[in-house]
Structure formats: C-alpha cells, structure tokens
C-alpha positions in Angstrom: 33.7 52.1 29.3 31.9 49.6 32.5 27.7 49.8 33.1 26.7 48.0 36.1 23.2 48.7 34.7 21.3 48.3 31.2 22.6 49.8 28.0 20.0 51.1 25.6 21.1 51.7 22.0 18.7 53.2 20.0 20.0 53.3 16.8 22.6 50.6 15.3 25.5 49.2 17.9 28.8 48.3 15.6 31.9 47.0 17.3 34.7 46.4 15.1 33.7 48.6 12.3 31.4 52.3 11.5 27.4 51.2 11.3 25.7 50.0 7.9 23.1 51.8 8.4 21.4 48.5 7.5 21.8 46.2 10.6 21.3 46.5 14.0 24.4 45.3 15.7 27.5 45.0 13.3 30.3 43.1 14.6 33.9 42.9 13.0 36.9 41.3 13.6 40.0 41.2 12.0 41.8 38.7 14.3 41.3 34.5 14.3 38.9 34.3 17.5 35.1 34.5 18.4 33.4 37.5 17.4 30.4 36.5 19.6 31.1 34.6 23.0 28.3 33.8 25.2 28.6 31.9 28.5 26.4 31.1 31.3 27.5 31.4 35.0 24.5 29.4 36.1 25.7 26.5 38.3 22.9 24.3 36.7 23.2 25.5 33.1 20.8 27.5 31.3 17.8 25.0 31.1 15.0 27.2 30.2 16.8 30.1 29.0 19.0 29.8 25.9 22.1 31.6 25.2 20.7 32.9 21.6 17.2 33.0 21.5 15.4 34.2 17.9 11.7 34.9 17.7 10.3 36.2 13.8 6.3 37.3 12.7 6.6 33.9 10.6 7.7 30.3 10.0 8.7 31.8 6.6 11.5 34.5 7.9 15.5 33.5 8.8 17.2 32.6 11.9 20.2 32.2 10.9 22.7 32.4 7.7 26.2 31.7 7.2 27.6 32.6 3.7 31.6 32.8 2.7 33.0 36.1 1.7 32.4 36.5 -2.3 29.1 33.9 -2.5 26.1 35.1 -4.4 23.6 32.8 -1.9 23.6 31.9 1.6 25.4 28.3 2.3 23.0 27.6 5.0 19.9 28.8 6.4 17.8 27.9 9.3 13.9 29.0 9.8 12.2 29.5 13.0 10.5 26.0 12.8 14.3 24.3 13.1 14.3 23.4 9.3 18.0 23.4 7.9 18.6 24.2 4.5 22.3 23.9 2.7 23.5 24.8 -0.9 26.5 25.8 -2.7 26.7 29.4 -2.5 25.8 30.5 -5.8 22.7 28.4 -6.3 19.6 27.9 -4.4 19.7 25.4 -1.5 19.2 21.8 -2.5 19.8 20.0 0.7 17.2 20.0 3.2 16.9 18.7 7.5 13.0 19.3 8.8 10.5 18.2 10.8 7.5 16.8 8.6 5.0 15.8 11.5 5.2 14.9 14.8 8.4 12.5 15.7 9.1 12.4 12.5 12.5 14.1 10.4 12.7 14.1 6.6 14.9 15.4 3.9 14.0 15.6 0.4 17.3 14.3 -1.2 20.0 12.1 -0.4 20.9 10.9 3.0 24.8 10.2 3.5 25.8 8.2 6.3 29.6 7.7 6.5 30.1 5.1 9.5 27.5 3.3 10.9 23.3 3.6 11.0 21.2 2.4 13.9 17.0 2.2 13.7 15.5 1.2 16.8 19.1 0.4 19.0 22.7 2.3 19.2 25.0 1.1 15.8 27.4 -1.5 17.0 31.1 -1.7 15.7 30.3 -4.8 13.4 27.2 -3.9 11.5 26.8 -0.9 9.2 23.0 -1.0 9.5 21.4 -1.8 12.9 17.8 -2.2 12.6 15.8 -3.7 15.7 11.9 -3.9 15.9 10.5 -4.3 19.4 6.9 -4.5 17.6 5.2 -7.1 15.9 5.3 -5.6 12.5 7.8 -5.4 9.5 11.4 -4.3 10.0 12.4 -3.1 7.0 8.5 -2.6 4.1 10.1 -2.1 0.4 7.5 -0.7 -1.7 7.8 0.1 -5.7 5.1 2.3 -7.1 6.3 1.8 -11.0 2.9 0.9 -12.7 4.5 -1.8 -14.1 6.5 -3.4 -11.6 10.0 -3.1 -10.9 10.9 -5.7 -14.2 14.6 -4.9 -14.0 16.0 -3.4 -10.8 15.2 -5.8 -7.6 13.9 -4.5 -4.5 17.0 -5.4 -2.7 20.0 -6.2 -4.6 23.4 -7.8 -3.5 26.7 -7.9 -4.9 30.2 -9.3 -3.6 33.4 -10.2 -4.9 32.7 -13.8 -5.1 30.6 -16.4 -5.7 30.5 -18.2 -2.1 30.1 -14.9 -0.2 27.0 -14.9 2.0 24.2 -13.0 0.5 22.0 -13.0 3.1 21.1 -15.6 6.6 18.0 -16.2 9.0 18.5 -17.4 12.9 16.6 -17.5 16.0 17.8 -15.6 18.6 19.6 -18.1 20.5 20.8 -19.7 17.6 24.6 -20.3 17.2 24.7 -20.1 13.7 22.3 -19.2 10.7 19.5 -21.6 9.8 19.2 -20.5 6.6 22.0 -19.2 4.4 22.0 -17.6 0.5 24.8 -17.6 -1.8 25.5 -15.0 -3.8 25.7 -17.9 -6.3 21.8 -18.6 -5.5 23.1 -21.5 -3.3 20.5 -22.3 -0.1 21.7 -23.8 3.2 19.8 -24.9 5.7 20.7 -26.2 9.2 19.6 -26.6 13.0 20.6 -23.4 13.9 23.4 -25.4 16.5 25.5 -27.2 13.9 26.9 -27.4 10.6 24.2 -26.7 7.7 23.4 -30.0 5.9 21.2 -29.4 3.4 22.1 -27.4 0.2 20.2 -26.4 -2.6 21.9 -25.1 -6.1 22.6 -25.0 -9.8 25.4 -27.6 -10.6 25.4 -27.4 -14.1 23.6 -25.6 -17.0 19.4 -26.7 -16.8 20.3 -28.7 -13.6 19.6 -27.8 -9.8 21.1 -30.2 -7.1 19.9 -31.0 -4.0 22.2 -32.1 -1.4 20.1 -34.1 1.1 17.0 -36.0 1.5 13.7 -34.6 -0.3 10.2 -35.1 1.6 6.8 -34.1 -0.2 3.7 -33.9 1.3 1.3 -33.9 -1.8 1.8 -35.3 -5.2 5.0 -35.0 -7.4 4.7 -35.0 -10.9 7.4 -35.3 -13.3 7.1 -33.9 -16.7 10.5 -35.1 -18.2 11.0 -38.0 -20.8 13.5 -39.6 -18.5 13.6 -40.8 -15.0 17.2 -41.7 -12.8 17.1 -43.3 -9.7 20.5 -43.8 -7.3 22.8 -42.4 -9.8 21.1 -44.1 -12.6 21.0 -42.7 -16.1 17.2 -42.1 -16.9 15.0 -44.9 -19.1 12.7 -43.6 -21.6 10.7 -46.5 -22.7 10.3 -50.5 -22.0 10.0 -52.6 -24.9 9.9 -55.9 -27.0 6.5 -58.1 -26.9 4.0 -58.7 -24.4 3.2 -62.4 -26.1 6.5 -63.4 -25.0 9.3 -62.5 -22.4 11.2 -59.9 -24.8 8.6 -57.1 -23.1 9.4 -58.9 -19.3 13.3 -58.9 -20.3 13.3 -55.0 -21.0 11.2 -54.1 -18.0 13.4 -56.0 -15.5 16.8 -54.0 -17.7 15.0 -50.7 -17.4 14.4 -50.7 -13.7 17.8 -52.3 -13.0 19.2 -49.5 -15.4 17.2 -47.2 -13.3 18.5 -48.2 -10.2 15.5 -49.7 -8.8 16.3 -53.6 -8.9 18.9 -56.0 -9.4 18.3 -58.0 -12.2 19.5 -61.7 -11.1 17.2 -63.2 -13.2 18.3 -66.1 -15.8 17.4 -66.7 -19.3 
C-alpha cells in the first residue's frame, strides 16, 4: 500500500509484529538487516534538520536505550542534554560521558584510552600522550588534596625495565638533543642541548654521590665531614706533632701532600 500524501495513525503503528498496546510504533524483524533506515536525498546533507530528532518535557526523561534480550537494566542510555550513560545490564549504570559546563566533558570514573592521547595538538605515531600548551601557564598542574601529604605514593611516578632507561628529559625547541636527562637510577645529565651531555650527577656507591665534571659555587661551601680529599687524595683528619719544633711543620707539609694539595720536596 503507496501514499503520495501524509499518513496519520492514531493509535499504535507495529510493522513486524501485532501492537503492545504499550508503544507507539513497534518494529520487528526477524532477519539480519536494519529495522530502521533513514536517508537524506538532500544534495547538501541534512545540516539543520537531523535524521532522528527527540524532544522530552525534561533533562531528566530518555532519548535513547539499547538493552540485549534477557537484561534486567538498560546497557546504555542517553538523556536529552547528550549525557551517555553505560552499565552491565543487570546493574545500575556506572560509566558516565557529559557535559559539566561550558567546553568542558567529564566522566566520573575511569577514562580508558587504548592508542594514543592528544591535549592541545593531533596524537602523533611516537608519543602516547601529546600535550601542547600555546599559553603561558602550566601544562600538566598535579595537585594532592590528602591532609597530610602524599608521604608514600609520588605525584608522578616512573618505572622501566632497567636502570639506564631515561626517566624523564628537558630541551629547547630547537635543541638537537635533551639538555637535561634523568635516570631511572636517579642519574642527572646535563648538556648544551647540540652535543653529547658532559656533566653527570649520581650515586656511585652506598653514602657516596659523584659528580662527573667541574663544580662552581657562587656562595659559601661548608663541609661538615671529619675528612677532606683533594685530586684523588684519601682525606686527612688532623695535623700533628709540636709547634716548638718542626714535628708540627713536618705533618702539615705530609697532610696537604697526602691531600693532594702540594708536593712535599722538602728535606730534613
């Protein structure tokens, strides 16, 4: 049966199937294909008129539900203010897409993102996380409201298979290799940002931090130890014998020697 005009039904419209006496238009199909197909002959598309368009009294009614045949709850729902809502189909919906103020989209539980994430600029095949600030102000703010501080988890923590694997790096834009470099070991590099890094700060042996490189301070240093090595030099604790003679002279002149800072060609 062809209308070339409108088609009123007053009642309930079921194709497929005998009316529920419960919805409006009832549509069953016992074959693998659409039950609903919509299309738009409109050589420039349907830009202000959608093909499904769903208006309610409230925020609060549905839009839209998909369950699978035998579930208790719906798997998904969607309200007419475009919030999302997901759950296992025998349990209230735990998983939720909104909007939560103006340009802004949260959800209230976990976020899963299986490839690649990009904040500010379009992922790129070689970082998972793509963040890029165009504004002077902080890329990525980590905040932890514990009253008492975060004493045992870190605020970002790191973890690779080895020791020499490259925690984290700093460059200038430019640059043709890091500036700064950290260890997962704790080891700091620093370099030009053009070459090789030549300076390296780490922990060579139990209570002992090395320093590869040259060591400039612009205030005072004070050391605190008992001991004191200069080029290689073991350390000196004391200088000793008598003032009233040489003795005292004799073990100054061995302690800096033994520190490394003079040669003692001296004779007796």
């Amino acid at each position: 049966m062809k209308t070339d005009t409108n088609f009123h039904v007053g009642g309930q419209l079921s194709v497929g199937s005998v009316p529920n006496g419960t919805d409006a238009v009832t549509v069953v199909l016992a074959s693998d294909s659409n039950r609903l197909n919509l299309t738009n002959t409109t050589a420039g598309g349907n830009t202000s008129s959608p093909l499904i368009r769903g208006e309610v009294a409230t925020t609060a009614s549905l839009i839209l539900t998909t369950r699978v045949a035998g579930d208790s709850a719906y798997r998904f729902l969607l309200t007419p203010d475009g919030k999302m809502q997901w759950g296992d189909g025998s349990a209230a919906k735990d998983t939720a897409l909104y909007r939560s103020a103006a340009g802004t989209l949260k959800t209230d539980t976990k976020l899963y993102v299986g490839t690649t994430l990009g904040v500010g600029a379009v992922p790129d095949a070689t970082n998972k996380v793509s963040v890029v600030q165009a504004a002077d102000a902080n890329t990525i703010n980590s905040v932890n409201t514990v009253a008492g501080g975060n004493t045992n988890q870190p605020h970002v923590y790191l973890e690779s298979a080895t020791a020499t694997s490259v925690g984290q790096s700093s460059r200038v834009t430019g640059d043709t290799s890091s500036r700064l470099v950290q260890l997962v070991s704790g080891e700091l590099q620093w370099g030009p940002g053009n070459a090789a890094r030549d300076t390296k700060l780490y922990r060579s042996a139990p209570q002992t931090t090395t320093l590869e490189g040259s060591l400039r301070v612009a205030g005072d240093l004070r050391h605190l130890g008992s001991t004191l090595g200069f080029y290689n030099g073991a350390g000196v604790a004391k200088v000793t014998g008598s003032r009233g003679g040489n003795a005292a002279l004799a073990s100054l002149l061995t302690a800096l020697s033994t520190l490394g800072l003079l040669t003692d060609s001296t004779t007796a």
